[in-house]
C-alpha positions in Angstrom: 106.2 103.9 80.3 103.1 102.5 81.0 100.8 103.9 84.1 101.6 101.7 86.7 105.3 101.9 86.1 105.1 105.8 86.4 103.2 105.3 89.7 105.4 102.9 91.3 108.5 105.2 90.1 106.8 108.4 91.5 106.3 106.1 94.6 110.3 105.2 94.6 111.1 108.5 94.4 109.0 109.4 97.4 110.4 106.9 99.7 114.0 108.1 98.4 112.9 111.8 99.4 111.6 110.3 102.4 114.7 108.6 103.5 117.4 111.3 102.7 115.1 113.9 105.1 114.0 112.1 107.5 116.2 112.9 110.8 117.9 109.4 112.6 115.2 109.5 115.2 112.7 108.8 112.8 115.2 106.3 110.5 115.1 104.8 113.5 111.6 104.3 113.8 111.1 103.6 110.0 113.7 100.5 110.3 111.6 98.9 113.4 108.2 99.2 111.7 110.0 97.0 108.7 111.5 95.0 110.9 108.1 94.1 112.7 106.6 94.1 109.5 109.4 91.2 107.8 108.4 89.2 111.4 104.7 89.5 111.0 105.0 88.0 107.4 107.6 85.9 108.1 105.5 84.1 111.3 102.6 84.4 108.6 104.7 82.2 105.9 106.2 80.0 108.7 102.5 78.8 110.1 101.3 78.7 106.2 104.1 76.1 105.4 105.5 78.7 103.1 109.4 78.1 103.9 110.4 80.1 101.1 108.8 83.3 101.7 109.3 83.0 106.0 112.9 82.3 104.9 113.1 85.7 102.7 111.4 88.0 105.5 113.3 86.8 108.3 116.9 86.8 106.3 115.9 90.8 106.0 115.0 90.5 109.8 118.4 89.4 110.8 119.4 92.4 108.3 117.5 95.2 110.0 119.0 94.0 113.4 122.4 93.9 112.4 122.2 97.0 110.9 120.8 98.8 114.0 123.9 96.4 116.0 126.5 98.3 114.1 125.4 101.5 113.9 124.6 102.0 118.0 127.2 104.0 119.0 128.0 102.3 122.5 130.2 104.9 123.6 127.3 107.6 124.1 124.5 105.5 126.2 125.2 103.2 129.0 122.5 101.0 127.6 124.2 100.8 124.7 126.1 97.6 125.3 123.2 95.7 126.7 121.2 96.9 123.8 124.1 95.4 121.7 124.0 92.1 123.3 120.7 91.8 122.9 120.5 92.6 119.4 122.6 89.5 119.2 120.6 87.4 120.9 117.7 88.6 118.7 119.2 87.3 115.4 120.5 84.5 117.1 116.6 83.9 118.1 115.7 84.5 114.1 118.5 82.1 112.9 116.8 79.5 115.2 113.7 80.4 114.6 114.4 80.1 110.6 116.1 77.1 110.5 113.6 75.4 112.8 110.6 76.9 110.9 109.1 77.7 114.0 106.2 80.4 114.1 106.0 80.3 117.9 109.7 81.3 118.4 108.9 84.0 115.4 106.6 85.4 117.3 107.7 85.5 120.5 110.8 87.5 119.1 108.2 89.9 117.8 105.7 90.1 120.4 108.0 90.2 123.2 111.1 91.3 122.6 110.7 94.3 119.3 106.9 95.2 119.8 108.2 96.8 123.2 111.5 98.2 121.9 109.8 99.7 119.0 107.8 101.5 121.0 110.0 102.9 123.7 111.8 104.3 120.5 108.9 105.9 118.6 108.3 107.0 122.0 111.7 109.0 122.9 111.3 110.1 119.0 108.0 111.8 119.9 109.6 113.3 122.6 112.8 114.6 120.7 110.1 116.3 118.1 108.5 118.3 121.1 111.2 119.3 122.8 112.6 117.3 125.1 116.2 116.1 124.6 117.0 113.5 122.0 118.2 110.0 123.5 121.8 109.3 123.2 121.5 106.1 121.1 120.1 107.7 118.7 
């Protein structure tokens, strides 16, 4: 096994350890930085021309949403079917904004819509870590 394989396993294995501790609060937050992350490069690809790789990061977009979609447990927030219908809208916003190719609806997604959800998250996380009561959603 050469070096950098040994790194990059010791680096898999670290995530994995990661994931399997890490409490839903802060899954939570771990799935919205990769979400704004896949955005970011896909908006990046999308203004560079590069369909290809705008196409890849936003199909894993879509993913992340639809993952956080079905696993909101409506029944224990009131938010929670707003937050479901918007989640919606969001992918339907990504489809769009994939099949068009355009950045500025890429962006907008991000900048407006996840860049403030993310943060009211890793916000009620940081409270659930000091005390306070964890949000229902979660």
């Amino acid at each position: 096994m050469t070096a950098m394989m040994h790194r990059r396993a010791q680096a898999n294995a670290y995530l994995n350890d990661s994931l399997a501790t890490a409490s839903p609060a802060a899954l939570l937050v771990m799935l919205y930085d990769r979400l704004l992350l896949d955005l970011q490069r896909g908006e990046d690809a999308q203004r560079a021309g590069d369909r290809e790789t705008a196409h890849t990061n936003l199909i894993h977009a879509q993913d992340i949403v639809r993952e956080l979609q079905v696993s909101l447990d409506v029944s224990k927030w009131e938010g929670g079917p707003g937050l479901v219908a918007l989640y919606t809208w969001i992918v339907q916003e990504l489809v769009a904004a994939n099949l068009s190719g355009d950045a500025d609806r890429t962006a907008a997604v991000r900048v407006d819509t996840i860049e403030p959800l993310a943060e009211a998250w890793r916000q009620a996380a940081l409270e659930s870590l000091s005390g306070g009561a964890a949000p229902a959603a979660l």
